[in-house]
C-alpha positions as CSV (number, residue, x, y, z in Angstrom):
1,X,35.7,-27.7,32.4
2,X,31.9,-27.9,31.4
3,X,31.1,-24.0,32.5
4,X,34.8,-23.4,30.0
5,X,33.1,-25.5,27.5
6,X,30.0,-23.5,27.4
7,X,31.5,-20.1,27.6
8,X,34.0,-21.5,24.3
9,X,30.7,-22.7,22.5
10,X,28.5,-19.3,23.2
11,X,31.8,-17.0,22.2
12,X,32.2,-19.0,19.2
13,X,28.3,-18.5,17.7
14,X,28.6,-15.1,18.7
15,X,32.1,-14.7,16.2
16,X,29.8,-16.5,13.6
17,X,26.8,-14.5,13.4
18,X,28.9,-12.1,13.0
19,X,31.2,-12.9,10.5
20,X,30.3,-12.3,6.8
21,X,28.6,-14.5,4.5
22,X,30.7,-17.0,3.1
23,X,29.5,-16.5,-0.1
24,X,31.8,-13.6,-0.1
25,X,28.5,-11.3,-1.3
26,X,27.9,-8.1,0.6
27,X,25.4,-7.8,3.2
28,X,21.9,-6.5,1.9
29,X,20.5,-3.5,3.5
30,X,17.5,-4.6,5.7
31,X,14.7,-2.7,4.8
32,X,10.6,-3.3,6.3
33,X,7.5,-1.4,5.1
34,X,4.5,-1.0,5.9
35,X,2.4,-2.3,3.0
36,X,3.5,-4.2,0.0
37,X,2.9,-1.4,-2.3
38,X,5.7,-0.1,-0.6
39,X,7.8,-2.8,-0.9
40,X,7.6,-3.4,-4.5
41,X,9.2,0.4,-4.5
42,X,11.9,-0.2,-2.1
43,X,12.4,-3.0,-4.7
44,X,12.7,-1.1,-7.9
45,X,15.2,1.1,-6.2
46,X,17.1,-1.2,-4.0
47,X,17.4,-3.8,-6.6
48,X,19.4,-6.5,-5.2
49,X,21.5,-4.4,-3.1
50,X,18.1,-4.2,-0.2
51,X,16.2,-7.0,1.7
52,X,12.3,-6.1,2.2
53,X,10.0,-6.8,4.4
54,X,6.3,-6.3,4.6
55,X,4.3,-5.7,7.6
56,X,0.6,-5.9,6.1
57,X,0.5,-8.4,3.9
58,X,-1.9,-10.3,1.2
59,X,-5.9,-9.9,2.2
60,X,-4.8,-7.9,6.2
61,X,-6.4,-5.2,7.3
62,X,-3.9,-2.3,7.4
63,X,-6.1,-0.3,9.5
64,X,-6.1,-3.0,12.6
65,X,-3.4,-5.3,11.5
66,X,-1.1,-6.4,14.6
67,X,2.6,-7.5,13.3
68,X,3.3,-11.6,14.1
69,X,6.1,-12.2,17.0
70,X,8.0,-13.4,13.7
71,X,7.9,-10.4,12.1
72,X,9.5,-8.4,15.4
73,X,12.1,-10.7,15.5
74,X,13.0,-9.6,11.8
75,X,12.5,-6.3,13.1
76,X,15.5,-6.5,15.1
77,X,17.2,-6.8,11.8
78,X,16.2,-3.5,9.8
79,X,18.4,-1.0,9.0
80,X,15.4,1.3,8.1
81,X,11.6,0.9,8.0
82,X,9.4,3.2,5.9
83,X,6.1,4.7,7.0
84,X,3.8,5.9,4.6
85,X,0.7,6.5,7.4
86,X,-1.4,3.5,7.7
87,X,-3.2,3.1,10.5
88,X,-2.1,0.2,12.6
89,X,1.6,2.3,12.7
90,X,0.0,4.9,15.1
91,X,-0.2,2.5,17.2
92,X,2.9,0.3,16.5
93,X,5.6,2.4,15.8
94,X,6.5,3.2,19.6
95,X,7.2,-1.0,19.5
96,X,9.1,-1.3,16.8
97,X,11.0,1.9,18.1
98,X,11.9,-0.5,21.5
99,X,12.4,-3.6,19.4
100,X,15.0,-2.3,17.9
101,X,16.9,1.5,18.9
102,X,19.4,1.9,16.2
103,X,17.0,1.3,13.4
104,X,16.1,4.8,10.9
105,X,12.3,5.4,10.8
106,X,11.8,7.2,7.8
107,X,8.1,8.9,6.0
108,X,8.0,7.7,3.0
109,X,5.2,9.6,2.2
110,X,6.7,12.8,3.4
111,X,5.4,16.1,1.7
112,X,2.4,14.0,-0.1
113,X,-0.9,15.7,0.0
114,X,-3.3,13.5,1.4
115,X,-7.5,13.9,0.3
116,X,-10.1,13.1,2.7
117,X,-12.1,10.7,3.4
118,X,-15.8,12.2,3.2
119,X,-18.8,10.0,3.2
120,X,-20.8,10.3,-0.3
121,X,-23.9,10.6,1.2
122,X,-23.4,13.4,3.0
123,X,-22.9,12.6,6.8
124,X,-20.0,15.3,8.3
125,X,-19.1,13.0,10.9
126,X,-15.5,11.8,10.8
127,X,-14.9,14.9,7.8
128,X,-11.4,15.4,8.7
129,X,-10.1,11.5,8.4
130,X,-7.5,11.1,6.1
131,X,-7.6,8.4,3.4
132,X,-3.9,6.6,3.5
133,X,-4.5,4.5,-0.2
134,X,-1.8,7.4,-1.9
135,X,0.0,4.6,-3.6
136,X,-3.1,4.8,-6.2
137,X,-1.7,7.9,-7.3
138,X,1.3,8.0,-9.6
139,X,1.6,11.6,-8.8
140,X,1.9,11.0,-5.5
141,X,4.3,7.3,-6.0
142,X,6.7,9.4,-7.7
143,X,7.2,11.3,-4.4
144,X,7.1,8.6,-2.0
145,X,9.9,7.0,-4.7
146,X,11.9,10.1,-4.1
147,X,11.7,9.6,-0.6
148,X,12.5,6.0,-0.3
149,X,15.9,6.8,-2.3
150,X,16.9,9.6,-0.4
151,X,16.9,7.5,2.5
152,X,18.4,4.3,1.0
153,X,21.1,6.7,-0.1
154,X,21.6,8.2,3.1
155,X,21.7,4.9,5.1
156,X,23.9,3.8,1.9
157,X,26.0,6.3,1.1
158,X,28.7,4.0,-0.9
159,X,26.1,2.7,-3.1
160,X,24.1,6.4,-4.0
161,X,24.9,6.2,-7.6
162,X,23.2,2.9,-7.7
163,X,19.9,3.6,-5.9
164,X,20.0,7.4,-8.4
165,X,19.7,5.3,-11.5
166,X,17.3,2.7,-10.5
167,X,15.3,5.6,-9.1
168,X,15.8,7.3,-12.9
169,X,14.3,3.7,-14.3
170,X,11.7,3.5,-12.1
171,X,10.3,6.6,-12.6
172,X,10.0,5.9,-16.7
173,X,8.1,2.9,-15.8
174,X,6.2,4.7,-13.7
175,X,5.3,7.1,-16.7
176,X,4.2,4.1,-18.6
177,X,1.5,2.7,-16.1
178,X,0.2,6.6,-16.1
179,X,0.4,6.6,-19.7
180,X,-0.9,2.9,-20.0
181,X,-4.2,4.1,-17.5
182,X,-4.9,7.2,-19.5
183,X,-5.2,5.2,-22.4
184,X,-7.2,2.4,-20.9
185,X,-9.7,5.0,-19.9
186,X,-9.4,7.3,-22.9
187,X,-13.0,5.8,-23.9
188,X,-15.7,5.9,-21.4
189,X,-18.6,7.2,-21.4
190,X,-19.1,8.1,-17.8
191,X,-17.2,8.8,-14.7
192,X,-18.8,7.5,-11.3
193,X,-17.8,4.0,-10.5
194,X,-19.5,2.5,-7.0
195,X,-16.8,0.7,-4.3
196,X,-18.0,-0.7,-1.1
197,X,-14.9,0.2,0.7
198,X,-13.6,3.4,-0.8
199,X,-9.9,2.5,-1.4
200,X,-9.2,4.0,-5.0
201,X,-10.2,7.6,-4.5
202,X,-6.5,9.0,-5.2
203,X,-6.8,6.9,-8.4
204,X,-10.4,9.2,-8.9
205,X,-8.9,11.8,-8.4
206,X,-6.3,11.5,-10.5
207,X,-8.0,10.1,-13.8
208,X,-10.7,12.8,-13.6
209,X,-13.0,9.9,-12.1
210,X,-15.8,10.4,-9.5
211,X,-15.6,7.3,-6.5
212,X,-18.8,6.3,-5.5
213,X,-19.0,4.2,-1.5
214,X,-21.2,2.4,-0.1
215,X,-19.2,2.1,3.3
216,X,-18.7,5.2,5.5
217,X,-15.8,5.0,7.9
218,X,-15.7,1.3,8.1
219,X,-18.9,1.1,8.3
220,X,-21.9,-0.2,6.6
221,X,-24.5,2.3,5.8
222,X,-28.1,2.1,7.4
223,X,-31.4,1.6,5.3
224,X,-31.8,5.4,4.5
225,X,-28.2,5.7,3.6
226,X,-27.9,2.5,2.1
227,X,-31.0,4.3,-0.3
228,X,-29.3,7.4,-1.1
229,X,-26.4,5.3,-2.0
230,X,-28.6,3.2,-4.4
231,X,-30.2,5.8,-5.9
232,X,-27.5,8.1,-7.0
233,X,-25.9,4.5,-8.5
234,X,-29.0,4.0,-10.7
235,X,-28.8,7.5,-11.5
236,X,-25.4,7.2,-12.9
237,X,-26.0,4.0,-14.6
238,X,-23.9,1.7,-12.5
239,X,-23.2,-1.8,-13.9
240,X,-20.3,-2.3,-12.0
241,X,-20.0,-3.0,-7.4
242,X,-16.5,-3.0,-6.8
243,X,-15.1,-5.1,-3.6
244,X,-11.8,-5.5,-2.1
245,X,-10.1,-8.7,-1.9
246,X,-10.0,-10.2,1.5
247,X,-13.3,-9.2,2.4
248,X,-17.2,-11.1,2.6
249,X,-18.9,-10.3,-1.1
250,X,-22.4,-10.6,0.7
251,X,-23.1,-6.9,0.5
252,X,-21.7,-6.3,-2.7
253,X,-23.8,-8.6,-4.4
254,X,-27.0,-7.7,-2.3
255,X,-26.8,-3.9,-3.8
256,X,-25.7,-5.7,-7.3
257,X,-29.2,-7.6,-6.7
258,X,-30.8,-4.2,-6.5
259,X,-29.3,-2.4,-8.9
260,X,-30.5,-5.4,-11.5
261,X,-27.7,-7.6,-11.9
262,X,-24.8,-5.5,-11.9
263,X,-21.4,-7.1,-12.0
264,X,-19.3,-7.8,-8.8
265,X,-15.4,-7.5,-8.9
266,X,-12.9,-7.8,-6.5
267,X,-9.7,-5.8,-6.8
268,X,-6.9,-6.0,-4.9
269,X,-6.0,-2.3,-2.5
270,X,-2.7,-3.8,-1.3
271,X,-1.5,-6.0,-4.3
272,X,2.0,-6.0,-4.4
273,X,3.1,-5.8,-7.9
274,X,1.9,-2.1,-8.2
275,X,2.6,-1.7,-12.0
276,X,0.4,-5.0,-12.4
277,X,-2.2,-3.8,-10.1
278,X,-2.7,-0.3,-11.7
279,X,-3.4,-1.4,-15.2
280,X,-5.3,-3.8,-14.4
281,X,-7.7,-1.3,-12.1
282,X,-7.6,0.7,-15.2
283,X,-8.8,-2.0,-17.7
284,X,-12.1,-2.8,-15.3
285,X,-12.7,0.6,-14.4
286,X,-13.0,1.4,-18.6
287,X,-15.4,-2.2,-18.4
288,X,-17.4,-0.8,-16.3
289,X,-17.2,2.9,-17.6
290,X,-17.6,2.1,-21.6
């Protein structure tokens, strides 16, 4: 009678977990990403009709970030996970394949044109490294937008229509950060701005700007690099070191120190309110550019 009662007890939880929500409210289509900028697009498109989750998340590294044994667990979960070619995916994707078989692995970033990542001053080593910060590009987010629908809408199909007009109203609001940024930096006076880690080059690119960084690679520079780097700072009148969140500010305000007092501020690469984020990288980028 005990082994009876423990076969009745597992085939009822089983019957449970399975049945729907008693709420009555259709399931949500599971979704995980890579990085929250991702996310917060998944979002504008999937409304409330798609779950999210984020690998990466607030002040991780995405280059070297290892996902929690929570976040596999949720993995198990997904209906679909985006890509968009970080580097900690390389490396994890195979896992998350095992971790769960039926789930759709889709590139979000499919058909983007990526820049590279060349040191400023001058050192060829590592030329052909890609830089994976597109999402500073609205250019480029329209695409990736594009992408993420297709694929809601394929894994969706019932609720297309939906995911075609939120992808419409996303991509007017995307006009309106690009329009917003244009305008922030409609004034300046000059266009080289100096990073320590250069994260915001597709957002240099874009706005006709010129990215300035200190590290190389992940690395910091030596003295005679570190001296080239100073030198073409002073002579493009930099007032402005620009850090990412999440990392030590020692460096930063060492070269501010040298330059004569120039301002340090952080700004967040992986913030994920992306709209937020933009403008605001706009408005300190015209500070320090006026």
């Amino acid at each position: 009678m005990k082994h009876m009662s423990v076969v009745l007890l597992c085939a009822a939880l089983l019957l449970s977990a399975c049945a729907p929500a008693a709420s009555g409210q259709p399931e949500k289509l599971t979704v995980t990403v890579s990085v929250l900028p991702q996310a917060y697009f998944v979002q504008k498109i999937g409304g409330d009709l798609v779950s999210v989750q984020a690998i990466v998340g607030p002040g991780d590294d995405p280059h070297t970030y290892e996902p929690t044994a929570e976040q596999m667990r949720a993995m198990t979960k997904s209906r679909l996970y985006f890509t968009i070619g970080v580097e900690f995916e390389d490396a994890w994707l195979p896992r998350f394949r095992a971790a769960n078989p039926t789930m759709t692995i889709a590139d979000s970033a499919a058909g983007v044109e990526r820049l590279p990542l060349v040191p400023t001053f001058g050192s060829p080593e590592g030329e052909g490294e890609e830089d994976p910060h597109i999402w500073f590009s609205p250019e480029r987010v329209r695409m990736i937008s594009r992408n993420i629908a297709e694929a809601l809408e394929t894994a969706d199909p019932a609720n297309a229509e939906i995911y075609r007009g939120n992808l419409t109203s996303w991509l007017l609001e995307i006009d309106a950060v690009d329009a917003d940024a244009r305008a922030a930096l409609a004034g300046i006076s000059r266009h080289t701005f100096l990073v320590i880690h250069p994260a915001w080059g597709y957002f240099a690119e874009e706005y006709g700007l010129t990215m300035l960084s200190v590290e190389s690679h992940g690395q910091e520079p030596g003295p005679e690099e570190l001296g080239k780097v100073l030198q073409l700072a002073r002579d493009n009148g930099i007032t402005t070191v620009f850090v990412q969140k999440g990392i030590s500010q020692k460096l930063a305000q060492s070269i501010a120190a040298q330059l004569g007092g120039a301002r340090v501020v952080e700004l967040d690469p992986m913030a994920g309110d992306w709209s937020a984020n933009m403008r605001l990288l706009a408005a300190e980028l015209a500070k320090a550019l006026e």
